[in-house]
RODO-2510 file (C-alpha; in nm, 4 decimals, decimal comma):
residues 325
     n   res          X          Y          Z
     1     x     0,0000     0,0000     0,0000
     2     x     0,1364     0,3412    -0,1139
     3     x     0,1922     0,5547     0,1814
     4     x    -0,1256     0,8544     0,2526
     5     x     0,0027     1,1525     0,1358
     6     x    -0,0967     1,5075     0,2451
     7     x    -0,2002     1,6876    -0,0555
     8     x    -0,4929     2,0430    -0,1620
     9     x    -0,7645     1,7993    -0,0766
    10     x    -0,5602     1,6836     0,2467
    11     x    -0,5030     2,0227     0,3695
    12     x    -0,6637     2,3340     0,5220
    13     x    -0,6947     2,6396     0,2008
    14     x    -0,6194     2,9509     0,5029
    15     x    -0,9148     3,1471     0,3546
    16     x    -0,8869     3,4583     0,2092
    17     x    -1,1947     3,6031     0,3658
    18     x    -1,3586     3,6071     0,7653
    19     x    -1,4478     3,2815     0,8793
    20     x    -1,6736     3,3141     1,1550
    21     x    -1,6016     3,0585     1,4197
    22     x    -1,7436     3,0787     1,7559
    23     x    -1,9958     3,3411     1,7214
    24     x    -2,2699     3,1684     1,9217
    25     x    -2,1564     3,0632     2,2687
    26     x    -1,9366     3,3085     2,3741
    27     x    -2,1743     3,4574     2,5911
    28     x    -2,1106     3,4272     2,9674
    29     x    -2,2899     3,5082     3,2551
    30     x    -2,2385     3,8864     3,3377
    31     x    -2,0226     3,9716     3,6707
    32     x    -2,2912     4,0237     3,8692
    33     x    -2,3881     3,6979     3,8174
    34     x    -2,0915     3,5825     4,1209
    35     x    -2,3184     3,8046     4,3939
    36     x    -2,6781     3,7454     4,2365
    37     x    -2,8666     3,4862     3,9899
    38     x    -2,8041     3,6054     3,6732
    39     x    -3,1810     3,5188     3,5765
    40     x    -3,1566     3,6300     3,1987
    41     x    -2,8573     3,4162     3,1307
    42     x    -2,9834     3,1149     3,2911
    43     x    -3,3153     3,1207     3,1192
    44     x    -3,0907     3,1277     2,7755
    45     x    -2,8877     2,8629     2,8904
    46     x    -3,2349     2,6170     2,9529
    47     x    -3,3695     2,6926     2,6491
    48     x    -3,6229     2,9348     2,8127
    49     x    -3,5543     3,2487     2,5370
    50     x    -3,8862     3,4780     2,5888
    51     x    -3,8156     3,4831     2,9685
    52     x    -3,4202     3,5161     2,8965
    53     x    -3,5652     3,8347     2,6775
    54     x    -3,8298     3,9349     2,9747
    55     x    -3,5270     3,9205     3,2522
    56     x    -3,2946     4,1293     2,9836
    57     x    -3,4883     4,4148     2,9312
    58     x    -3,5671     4,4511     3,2860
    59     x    -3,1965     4,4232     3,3843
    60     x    -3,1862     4,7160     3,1065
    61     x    -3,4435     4,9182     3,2488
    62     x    -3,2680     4,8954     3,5841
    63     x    -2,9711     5,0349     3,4639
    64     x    -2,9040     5,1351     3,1223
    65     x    -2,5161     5,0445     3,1274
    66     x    -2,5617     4,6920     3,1309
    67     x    -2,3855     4,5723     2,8408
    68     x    -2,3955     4,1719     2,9199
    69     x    -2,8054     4,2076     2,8900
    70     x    -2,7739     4,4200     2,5526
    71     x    -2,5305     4,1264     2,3955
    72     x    -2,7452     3,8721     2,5194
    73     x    -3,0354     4,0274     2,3036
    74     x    -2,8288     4,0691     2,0721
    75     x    -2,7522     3,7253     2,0445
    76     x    -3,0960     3,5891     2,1107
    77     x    -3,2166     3,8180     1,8164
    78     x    -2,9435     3,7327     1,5681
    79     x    -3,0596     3,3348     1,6184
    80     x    -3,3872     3,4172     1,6309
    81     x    -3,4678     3,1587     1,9559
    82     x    -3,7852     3,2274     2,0646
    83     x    -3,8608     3,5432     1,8767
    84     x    -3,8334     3,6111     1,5163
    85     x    -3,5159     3,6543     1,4028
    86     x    -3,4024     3,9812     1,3310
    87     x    -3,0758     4,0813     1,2821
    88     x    -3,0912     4,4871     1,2618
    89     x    -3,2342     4,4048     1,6118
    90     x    -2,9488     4,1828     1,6733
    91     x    -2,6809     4,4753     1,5106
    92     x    -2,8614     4,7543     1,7408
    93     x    -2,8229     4,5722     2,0519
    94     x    -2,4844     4,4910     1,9780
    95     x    -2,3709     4,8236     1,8986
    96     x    -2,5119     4,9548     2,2281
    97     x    -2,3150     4,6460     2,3913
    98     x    -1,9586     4,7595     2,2381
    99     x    -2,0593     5,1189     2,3388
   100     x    -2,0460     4,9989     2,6218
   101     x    -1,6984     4,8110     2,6530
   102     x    -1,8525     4,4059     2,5956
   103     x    -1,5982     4,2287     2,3962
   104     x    -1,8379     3,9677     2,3043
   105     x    -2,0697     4,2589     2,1435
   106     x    -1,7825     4,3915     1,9949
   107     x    -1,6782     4,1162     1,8235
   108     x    -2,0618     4,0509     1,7319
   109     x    -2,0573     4,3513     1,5961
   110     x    -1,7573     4,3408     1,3723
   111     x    -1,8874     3,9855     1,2220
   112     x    -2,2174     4,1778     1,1387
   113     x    -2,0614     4,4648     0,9552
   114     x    -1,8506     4,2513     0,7819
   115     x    -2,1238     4,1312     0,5636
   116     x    -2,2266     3,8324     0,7786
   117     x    -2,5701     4,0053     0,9285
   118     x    -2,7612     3,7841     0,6938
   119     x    -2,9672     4,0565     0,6042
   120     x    -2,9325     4,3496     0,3215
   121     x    -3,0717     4,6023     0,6209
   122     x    -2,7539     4,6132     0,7775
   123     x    -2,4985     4,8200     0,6023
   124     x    -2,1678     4,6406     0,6041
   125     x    -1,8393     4,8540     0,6847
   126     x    -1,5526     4,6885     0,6347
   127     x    -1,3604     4,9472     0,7610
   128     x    -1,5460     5,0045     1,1133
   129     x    -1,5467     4,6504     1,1204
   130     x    -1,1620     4,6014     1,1164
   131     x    -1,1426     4,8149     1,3961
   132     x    -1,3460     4,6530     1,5594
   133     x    -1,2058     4,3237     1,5297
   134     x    -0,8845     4,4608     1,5954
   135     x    -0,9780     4,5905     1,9491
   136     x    -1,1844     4,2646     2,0190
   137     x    -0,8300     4,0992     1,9051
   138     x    -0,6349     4,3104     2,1411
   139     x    -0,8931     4,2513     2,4389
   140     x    -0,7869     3,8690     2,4230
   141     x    -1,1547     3,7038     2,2601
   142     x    -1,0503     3,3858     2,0974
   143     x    -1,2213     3,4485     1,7688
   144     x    -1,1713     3,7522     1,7049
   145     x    -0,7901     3,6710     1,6931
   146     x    -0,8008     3,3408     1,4623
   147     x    -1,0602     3,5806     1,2287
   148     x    -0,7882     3,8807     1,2328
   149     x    -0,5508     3,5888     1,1890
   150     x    -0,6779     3,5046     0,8673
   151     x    -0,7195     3,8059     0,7579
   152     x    -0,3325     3,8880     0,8077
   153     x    -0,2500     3,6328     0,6245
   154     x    -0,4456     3,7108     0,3183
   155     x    -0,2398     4,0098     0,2651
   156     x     0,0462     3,7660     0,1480
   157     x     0,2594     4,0133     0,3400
   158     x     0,5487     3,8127     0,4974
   159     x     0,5961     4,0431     0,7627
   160     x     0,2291     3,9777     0,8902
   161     x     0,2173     3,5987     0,8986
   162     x     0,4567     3,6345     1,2160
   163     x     0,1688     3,8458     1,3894
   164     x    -0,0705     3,6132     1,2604
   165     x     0,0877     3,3505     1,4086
   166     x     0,0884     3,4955     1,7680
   167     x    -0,3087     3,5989     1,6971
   168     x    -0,4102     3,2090     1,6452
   169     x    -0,1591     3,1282     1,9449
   170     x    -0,4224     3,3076     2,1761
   171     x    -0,7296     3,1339     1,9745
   172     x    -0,5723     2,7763     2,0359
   173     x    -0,5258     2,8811     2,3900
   174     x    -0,9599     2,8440     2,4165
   175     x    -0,8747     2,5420     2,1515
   176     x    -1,0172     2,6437     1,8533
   177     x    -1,0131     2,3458     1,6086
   178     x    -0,9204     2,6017     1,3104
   179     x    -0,6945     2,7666     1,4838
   180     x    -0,5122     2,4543     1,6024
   181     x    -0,5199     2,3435     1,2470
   182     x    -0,4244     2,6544     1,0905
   183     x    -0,0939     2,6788     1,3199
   184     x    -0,0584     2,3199     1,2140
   185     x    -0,0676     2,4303     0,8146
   186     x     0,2150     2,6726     0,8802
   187     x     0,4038     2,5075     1,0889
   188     x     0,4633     2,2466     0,8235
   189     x     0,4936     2,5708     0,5217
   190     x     0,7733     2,7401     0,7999
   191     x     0,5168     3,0442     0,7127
   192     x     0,5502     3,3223     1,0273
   193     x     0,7441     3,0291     1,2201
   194     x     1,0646     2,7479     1,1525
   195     x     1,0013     2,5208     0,9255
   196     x     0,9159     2,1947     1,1560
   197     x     0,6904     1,9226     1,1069
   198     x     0,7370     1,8168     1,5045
   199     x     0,6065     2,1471     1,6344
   200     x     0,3710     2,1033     1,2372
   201     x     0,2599     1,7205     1,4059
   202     x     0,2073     1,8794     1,7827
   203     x    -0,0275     2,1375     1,6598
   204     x    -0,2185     1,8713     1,4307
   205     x    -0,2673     1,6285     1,7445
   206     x    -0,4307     1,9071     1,9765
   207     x    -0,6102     1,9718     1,6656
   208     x    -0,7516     1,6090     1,6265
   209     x    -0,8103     1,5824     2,0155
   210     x    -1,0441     1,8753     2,0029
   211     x    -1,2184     1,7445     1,7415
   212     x    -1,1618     1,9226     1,4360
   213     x    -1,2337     1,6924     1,1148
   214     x    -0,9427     1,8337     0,8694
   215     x    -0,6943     1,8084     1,1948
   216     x    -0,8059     1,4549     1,2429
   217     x    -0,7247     1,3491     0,8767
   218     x    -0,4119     1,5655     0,8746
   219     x    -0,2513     1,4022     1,2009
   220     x    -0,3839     1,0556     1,0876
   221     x    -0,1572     1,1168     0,7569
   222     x     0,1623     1,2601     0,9855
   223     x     0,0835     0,9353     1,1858
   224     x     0,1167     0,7056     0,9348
   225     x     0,4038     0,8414     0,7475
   226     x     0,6031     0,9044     1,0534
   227     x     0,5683     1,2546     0,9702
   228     x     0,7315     1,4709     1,2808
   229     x     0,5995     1,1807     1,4804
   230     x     0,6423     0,8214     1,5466
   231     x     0,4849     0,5996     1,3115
   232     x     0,1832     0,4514     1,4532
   233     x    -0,0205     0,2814     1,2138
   234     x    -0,2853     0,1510     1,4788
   235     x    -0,3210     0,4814     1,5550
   236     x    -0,3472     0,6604     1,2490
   237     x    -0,6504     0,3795     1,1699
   238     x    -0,8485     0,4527     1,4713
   239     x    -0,8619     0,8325     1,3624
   240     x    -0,9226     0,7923     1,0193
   241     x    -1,2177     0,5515     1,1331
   242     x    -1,3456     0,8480     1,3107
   243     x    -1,3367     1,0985     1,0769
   244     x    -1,4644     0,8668     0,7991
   245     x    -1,7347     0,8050     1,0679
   246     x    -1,8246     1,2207     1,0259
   247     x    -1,7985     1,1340     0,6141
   248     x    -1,4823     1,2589     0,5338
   249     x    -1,4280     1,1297     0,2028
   250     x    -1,0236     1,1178     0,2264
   251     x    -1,0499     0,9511     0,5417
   252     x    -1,3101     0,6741     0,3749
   253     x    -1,0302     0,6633     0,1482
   254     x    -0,7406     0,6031     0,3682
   255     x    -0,9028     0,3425     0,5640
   256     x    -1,0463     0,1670     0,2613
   257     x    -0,7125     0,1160     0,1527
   258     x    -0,6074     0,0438     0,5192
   259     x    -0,8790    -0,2731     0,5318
   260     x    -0,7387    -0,3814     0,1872
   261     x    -0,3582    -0,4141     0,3225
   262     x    -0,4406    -0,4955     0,6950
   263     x    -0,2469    -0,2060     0,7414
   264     x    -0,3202    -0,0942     1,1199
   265     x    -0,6395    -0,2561     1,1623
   266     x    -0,6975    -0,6253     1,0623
   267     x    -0,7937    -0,6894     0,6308
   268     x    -1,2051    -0,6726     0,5853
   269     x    -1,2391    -0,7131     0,1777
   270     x    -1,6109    -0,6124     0,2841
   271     x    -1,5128    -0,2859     0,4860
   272     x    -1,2970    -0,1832     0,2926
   273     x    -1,5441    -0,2193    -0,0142
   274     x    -1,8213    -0,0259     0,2094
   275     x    -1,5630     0,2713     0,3083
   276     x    -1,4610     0,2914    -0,0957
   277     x    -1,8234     0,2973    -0,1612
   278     x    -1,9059     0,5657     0,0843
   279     x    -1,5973     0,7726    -0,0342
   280     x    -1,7241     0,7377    -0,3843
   281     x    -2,0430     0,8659    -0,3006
   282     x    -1,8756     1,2061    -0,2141
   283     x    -1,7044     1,2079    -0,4912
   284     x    -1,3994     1,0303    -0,4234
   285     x    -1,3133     0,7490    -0,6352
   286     x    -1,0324     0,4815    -0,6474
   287     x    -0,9948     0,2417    -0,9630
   288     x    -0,7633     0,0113    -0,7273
   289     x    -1,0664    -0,0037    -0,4564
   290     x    -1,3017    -0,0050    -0,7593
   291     x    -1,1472    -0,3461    -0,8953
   292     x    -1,1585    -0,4778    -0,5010
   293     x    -1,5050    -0,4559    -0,4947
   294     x    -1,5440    -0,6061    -0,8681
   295     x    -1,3623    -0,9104    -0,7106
   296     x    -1,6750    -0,9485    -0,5188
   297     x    -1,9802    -1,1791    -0,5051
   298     x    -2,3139    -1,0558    -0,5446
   299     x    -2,3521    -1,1738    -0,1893
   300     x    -2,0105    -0,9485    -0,0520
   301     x    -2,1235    -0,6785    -0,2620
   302     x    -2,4757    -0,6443    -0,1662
   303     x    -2,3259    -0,6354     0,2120
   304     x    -2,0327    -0,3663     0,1234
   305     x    -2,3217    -0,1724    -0,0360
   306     x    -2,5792    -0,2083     0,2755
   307     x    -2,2928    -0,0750     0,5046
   308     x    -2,2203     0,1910     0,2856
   309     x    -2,5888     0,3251     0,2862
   310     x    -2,5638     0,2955     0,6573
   311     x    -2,2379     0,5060     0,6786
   312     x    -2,3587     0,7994     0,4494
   313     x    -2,7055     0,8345     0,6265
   314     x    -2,5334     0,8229     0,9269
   315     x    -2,1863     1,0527     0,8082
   316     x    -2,5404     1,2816     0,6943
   317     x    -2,6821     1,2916     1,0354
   318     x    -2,3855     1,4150     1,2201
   319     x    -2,2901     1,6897     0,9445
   320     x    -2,6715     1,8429     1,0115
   321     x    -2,6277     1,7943     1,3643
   322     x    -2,2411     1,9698     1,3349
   323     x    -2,3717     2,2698     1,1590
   324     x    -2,6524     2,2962     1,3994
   325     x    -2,4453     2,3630     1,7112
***
């Protein structure tokens, strides 16, 4: 069995635009929350949204400056739970928020004028918006660095990729999948950092422990190849089983052609026949795996195609349920 190799379809393309990761659950229960119930906040966090609404406005009305109410509207209105959803609501509130020093809004707020308001009503402003995302940057918030990241290194300016580096630093500190990827990618380019595929592999492990799908495949490549790690081809299977499991059509690949050479995992003819014909289903196809499965009885083949079905409904069902969250 030729060895995986990392490749375009292997690796992470550092977008050229925002990617907005994280924007829901960054809220946190306000300050005041310590000394009293934070009532608002815990109705959001139950599910309860018109009373999490009710409690916000009255925390409002109480006193005007509180900015952890304002971003939970803000929030509430932008996802529309509970009340329609309405995201020049959601901008407003936000706006007041930053006004009134929340980071969270802040970076809300940025997001929003970037274009990402989902609705024509709100004027984007790129330019307000990179301020803002540079002050929600400086103030520490996770995703507001790995965002700025990527937008540092779309300049193609070497003399930004070092600062861009140091912004997704403080975004895998909170361990941001991307983020831990993305350090990963340019670890292994020696882009803003030495050239290293240890520190390249490190980054791509933290990556696949926090769950991130193109980390998992990535690592599960370095793993197998020995790549700024110790070969371990046991180990490499077990995470390309899980990220087929999510329908990752490389990693169907790569174990596919793992069950045909008992390479890491004991030889299945039949799972490896189901994994090529999930892969090939997303558009990956193999001629070698393609022949395997010719081999075939009708009897094998009807299984490898039963297991298949059952692998894409079920690689379906956790991509809805992924893009949900």
């Amino acid at each position: 069995m030729s060895r995986p190799k990392s490749g375009p379809a292997c690796s992470l393309a550092l977008a050229a635009g925002i990617a907005l990761v994280a924007a829901s659950g960054v809220l946190a229960a306000s300050g005041a929350a310590a000394r009293t119930p934070d009532l608002a906040y815990g109705a959001y966090q139950t599910g309860h949204y018109r009373r999490a609404v009710q409690e916000a406005l009255k925390r409002i009305e109480a006193d005007s400056t509180d900015a952890a109410a304002m971003t939970l509207l803000g929030e509430i209105y932008r996802q529309g739970l509970g009340v329609p959803e309405d995201p020049v609501a959601a901008t407003e509130w936000y706006a007041r928020a930053a006004e009134r020093g929340d980071i969270n809004a802040v970076y809300a707020l940025a997001i929003a004028l970037l274009g990402n308001a989902g609705s024509d009503k709100v004027k984007a402003d790129p330019a307000r918006a990179g301020r803002l995302l540079e002050q929600a940057a400086a103030a520490g918030h996770p995703a507001a660095n790995y965002n700025l990241a990527l937008t540092l290194l779309a300049t193609g300016e070497p003399q930004n990729e070092a600062r861009a580096v140091a912004c997704l630093e403080i975004a895998a500190g909170s361990d941001i999948g991307e983020a831990l990827h993305a350090l990963g990618i340019l670890a292994k380019q020696g882009r803003g950092m030495p050239q290293s595929d240890a520190v390249a592999a490190g980054w791509m492990a933290r990556a696949a422990a926090a769950g991130h799908l193109p980390g998992e495949v990535e690592y599960a490549i370095m793993l197998f190849n020995g790549t700024g790690v110790a070969s371990d081809e046991a180990a490499a299977a077990r995470l390309f089983l899980r990220a087929a499991g999510k329908g990752n059509p490389i990693a169907q690949n790569r174990l596919a052609r793992l069950y045909q050479a008992g390479r890491g995992i004991p030889p299945d003819s039949i799972e490896a026949a189901a994994w090529h014909l999930a892969a090939r289903a997303r558009g990956l196809d193999d001629p070698q795996l393609g022949q395997l499965f010719d081999r075939l009885n009708p009897e094998q083949q009807g299984r490898a195609a039963a297991l298949a079905a059952t692998r894409i409904e079920g690689a379906a069902l956790t991509s809805s349920s992924q893009a949900s969250k």
